[in-house]
C-alpha positions as CSV (number, residue, x, y, z in Angstrom):
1,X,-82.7,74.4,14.8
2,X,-79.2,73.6,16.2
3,X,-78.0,70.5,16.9
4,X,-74.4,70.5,17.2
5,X,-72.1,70.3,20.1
6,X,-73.2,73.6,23.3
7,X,-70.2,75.2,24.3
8,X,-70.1,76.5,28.1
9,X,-71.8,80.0,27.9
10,X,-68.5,81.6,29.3
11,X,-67.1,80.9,26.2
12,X,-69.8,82.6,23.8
13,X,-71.3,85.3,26.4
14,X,-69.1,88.2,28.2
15,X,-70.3,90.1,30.8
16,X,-67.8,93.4,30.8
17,X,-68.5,96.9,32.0
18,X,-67.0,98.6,29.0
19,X,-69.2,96.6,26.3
20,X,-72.5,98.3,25.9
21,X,-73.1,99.0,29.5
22,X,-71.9,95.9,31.2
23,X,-74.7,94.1,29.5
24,X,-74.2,90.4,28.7
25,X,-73.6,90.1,25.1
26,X,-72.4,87.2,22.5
27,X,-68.5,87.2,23.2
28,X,-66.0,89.3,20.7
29,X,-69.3,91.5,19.4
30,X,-71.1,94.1,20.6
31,X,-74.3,91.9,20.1
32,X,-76.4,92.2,23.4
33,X,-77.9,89.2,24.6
34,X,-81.1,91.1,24.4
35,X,-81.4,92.1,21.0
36,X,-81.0,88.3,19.5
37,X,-83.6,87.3,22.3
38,X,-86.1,90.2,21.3
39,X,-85.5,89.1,17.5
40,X,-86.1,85.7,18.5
41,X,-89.6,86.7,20.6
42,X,-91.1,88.2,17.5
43,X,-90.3,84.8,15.3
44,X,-87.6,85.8,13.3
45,X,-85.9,82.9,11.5
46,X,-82.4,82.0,12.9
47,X,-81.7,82.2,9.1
48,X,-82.8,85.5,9.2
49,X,-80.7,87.1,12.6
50,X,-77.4,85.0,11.0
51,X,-77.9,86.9,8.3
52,X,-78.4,90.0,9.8
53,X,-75.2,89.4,11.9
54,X,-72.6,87.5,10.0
55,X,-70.3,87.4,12.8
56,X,-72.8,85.2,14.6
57,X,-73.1,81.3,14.3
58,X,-75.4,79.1,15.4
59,X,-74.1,78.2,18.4
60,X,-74.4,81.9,19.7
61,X,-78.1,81.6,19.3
62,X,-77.8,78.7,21.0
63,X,-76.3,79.8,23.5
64,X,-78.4,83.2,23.7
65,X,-80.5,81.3,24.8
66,X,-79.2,78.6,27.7
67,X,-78.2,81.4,28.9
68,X,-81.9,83.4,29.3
69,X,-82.7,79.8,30.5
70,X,-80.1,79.6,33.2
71,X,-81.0,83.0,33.6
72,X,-84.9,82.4,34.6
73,X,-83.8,79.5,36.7
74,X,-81.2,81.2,38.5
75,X,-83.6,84.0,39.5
76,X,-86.5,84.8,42.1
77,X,-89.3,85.6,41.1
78,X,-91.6,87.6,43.2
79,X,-95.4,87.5,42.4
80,X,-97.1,91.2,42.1
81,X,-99.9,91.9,44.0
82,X,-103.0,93.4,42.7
83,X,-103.6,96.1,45.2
C-alpha cells in the first residue's frame, strides 16, 4: 500500500477532450481512470497494474483513487425505485 507523500489530483489526473474521449485519465498517459479502478475492483495487486503499466507509479494508484473518492462524495445520488 502507499504511503508516501499525495500530490493534488490535478497534478496526476487530466480531464481533456482529445484524450480518450474526455475521460479523466492518469496525466501524460492515455490510462483511463477507469481501467486502473476496474483492475483494482477485481483484486489485482498494485504490483501487478505497475507492472502492467510501467509508466505508472504508485502515487497514480493513489491518486486513482482519491479521486473516485472525491468523486462519490462530490456526487448525488438518487435512490431507484422498485416500481
Amino acid at each position: 500500500m502507499f504511503s508516501g507523500t499525495i500530490q493534488p489530483m490535478n497534478d496526476r489526473i487530466e480531464v481533456n477532450p482529445r484524450v480518450c474521449g474526455g475521460r479523466p485519465v492518469v496525466k501524460g498517459t492515455r490510462i483511463p481512470v477507469e481501467v486502473i479502478l476496474g483492475q483494482l475492483a477485481e483484486a489485482e495487486s498494485w504490483d501487478s497494474i505497475l507492472n502492467g503499466y510501467p509508466e505508472l507509479t504508485r502515487a497514480d494508484i493513489q491518486t486513482v483513487l482519491r479521486f473516485a473518492q472525491e468523486s462519490v462524495l462530490h456526487s448525488e445520488l438518487t435512490a431507484l425505485l422498485h416500481a
